[in-house]
C-alpha positions in Angstrom: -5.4 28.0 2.0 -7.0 24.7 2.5 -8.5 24.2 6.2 -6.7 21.4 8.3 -8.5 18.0 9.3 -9.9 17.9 12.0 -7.4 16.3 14.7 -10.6 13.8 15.6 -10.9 12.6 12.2 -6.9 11.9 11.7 -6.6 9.3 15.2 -9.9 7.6 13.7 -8.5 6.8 10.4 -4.7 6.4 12.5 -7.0 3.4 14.6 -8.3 2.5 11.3 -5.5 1.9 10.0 -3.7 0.1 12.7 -7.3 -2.4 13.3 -6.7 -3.1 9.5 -3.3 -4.4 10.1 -3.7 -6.0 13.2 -6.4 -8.3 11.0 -3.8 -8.2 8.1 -1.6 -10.3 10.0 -3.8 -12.9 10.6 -4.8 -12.8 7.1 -1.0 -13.3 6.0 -0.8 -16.4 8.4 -3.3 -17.8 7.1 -2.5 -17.3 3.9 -5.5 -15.3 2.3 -6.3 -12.5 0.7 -9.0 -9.9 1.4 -11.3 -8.8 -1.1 -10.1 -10.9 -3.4 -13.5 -13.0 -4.8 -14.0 -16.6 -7.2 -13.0 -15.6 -10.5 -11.3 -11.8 -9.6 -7.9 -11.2 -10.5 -5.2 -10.2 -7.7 -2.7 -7.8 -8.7 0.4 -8.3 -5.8 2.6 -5.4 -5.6 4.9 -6.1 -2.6 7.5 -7.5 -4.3 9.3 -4.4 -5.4 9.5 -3.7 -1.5 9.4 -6.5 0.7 13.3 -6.8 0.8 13.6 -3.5 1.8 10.7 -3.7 4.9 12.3 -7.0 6.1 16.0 -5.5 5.9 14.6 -2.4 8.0 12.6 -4.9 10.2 16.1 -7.0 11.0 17.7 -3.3 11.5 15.0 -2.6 14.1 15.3 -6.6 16.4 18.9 -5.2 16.3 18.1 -2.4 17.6 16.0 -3.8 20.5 18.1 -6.4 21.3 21.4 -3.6 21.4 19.5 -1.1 23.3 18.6 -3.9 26.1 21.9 -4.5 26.4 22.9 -0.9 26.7 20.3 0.0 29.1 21.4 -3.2 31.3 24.8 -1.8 31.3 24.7 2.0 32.6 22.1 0.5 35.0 18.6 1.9 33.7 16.0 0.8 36.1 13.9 -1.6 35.2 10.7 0.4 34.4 12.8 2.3 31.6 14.1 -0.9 30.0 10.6 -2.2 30.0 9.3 1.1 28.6 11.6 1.1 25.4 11.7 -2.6 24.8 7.3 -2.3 24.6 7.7 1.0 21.9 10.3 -0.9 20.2 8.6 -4.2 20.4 5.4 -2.4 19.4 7.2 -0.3 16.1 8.6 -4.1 14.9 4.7 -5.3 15.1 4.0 -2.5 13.3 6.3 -3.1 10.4 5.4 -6.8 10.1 1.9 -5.7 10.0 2.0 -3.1 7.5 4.0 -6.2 5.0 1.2 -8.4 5.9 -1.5 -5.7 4.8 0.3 -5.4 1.7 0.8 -8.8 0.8 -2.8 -10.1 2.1 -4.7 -6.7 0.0 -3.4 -7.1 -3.8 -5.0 -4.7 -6.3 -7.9 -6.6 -7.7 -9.5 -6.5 -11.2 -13.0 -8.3 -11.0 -15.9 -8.3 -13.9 -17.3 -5.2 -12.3 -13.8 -2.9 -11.2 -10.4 -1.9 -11.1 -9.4 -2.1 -7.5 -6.3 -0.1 -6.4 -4.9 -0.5 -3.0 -1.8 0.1 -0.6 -2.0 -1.4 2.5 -4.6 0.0 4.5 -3.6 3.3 4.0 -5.4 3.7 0.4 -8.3 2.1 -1.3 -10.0 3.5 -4.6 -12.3 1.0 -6.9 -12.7 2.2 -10.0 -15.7 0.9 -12.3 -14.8 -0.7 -15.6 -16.9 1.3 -17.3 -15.0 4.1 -16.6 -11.2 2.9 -18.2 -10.8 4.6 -21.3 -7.1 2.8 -22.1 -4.6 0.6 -20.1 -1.3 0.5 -21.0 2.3 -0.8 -19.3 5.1 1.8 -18.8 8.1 1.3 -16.5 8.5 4.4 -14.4 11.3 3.7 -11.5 11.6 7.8 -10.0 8.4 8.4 -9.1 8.1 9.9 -5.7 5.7 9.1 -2.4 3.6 6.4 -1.9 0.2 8.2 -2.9 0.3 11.5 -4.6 -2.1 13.1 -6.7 -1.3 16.1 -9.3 -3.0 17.8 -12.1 -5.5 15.0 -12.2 -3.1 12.0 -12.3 -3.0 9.8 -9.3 0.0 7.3 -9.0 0.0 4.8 -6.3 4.1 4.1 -6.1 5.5 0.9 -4.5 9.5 1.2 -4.4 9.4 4.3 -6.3 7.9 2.6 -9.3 4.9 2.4 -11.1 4.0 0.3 -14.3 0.6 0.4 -15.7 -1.2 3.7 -16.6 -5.3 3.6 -16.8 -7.1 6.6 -18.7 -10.2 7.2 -17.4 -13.7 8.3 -19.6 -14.1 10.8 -16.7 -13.0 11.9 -12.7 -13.3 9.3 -10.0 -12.8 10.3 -6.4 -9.7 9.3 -4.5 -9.7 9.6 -1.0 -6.1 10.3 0.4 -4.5 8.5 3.2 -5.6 11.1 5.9 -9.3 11.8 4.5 -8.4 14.5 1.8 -10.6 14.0 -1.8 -9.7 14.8 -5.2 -11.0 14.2 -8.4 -8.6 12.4 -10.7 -8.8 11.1 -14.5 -5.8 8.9 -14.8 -4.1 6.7 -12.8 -0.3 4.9 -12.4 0.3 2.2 -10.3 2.6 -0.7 -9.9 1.9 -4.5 -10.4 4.4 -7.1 -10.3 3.0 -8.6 -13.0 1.8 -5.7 -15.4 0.9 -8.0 -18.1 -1.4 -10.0 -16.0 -3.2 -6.2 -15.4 -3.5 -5.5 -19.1 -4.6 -9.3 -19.8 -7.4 -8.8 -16.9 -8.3 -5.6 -17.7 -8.3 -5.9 -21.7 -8.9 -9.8 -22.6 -10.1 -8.9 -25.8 -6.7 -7.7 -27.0 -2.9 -8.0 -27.1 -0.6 -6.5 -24.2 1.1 -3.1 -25.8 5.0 -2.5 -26.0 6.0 -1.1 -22.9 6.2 2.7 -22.9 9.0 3.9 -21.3 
């Protein structure tokens, strides 16, 4: 049985995170892009989800705005009512600034890497040297948002990935929450999969999708 974090080490990368976001924000106002260099090629993923977050981010101003009302009508004191609206105020911040982090940290495929990101919650660079194949699939059950199994590691936006990478050997992924594993192939999803395989393989022709 595998030994639990350390409850220390979880809040550090939990503050991590939220510092990340907090700077993702500006980043998305501004719009710019992190880690993304002259010459590198940015990856986006967000598409396949940013409905969805901003549907869930109009369901939760409704929410605010409904349970204002309802605390002003059975009377709540006033130190209640200011007690939800700031954890409600603060989840809809939180929200906005994990689509920020996601649109402002593409995947990036520079002269030197493959790098694979989510957010701030996952971050693996893999060297060139070490992609064995690339290919585009379309995969729309996968499961999680980071999950690695017998080696493979997908990184799933909207239950979806579409490009596979074989690797020439393990590179280490570091999990959300600090865990490590070795992994040899990767699955991830682009919006523009094609642009992936062109960056990553100029040399040659896109393959037929693999379903």
């Amino acid at each position: 049985m595998k030994p639990e974090r350390p409850v220390g080490d979880v809040a550090r990368r939990i503050m991590a995170f939220e510092a990340v976001h907090m700077r993702s924000l500006v980043l998305w106002a501004r719009r710019r892009r992190d880690g993304v260099g002259p010459g590198d090629t940015p990856l986006p993923y967000s598409g396949a989800q940013t409905a969805t977050m901003a549907a869930f981010l109009v369901a939760m101003l409704i929410e605010l705005v409904g349970l204002e009302i309802i605390l002003r009508a059975v009377g709540a004191p006033a130190w209640l009512r200011a007690v939800v609206f700031v954890i409600d105020a603060y989840s809809v911040l939180i929200v906005l600034a994990v689509i920020a982090a996601c649109v402002s940290r593409p995947h990036v495929v520079s002269d030197g890497e493959l790098r694979l990101r989510y957010g701030a919650f996952f971050d693996l660079r893999i060297p060139r040297e070490r992609i064995a194949a690339v290919r585009q699939v379309r995969n729309y059950n996968e499961n999680g948002l980071i999950r690695i199994e017998d080696g493979g590691l997908a990184v799933v936006v909207g239950s979806q990935t579409s490009v596979v990478v074989e690797l020439t050997g393990p590179v280490t992924a570091v999990r959300p929450l600090g865990g490590r594993a070795e992994v040899t192939s990767v699955r991830f999803y682009t919006d523009d999969p094609r642009a992936a395989l062109a960056a990553l393989r100029p040399s040659q022709e896109p393959d037929a999708v693999t379903r």
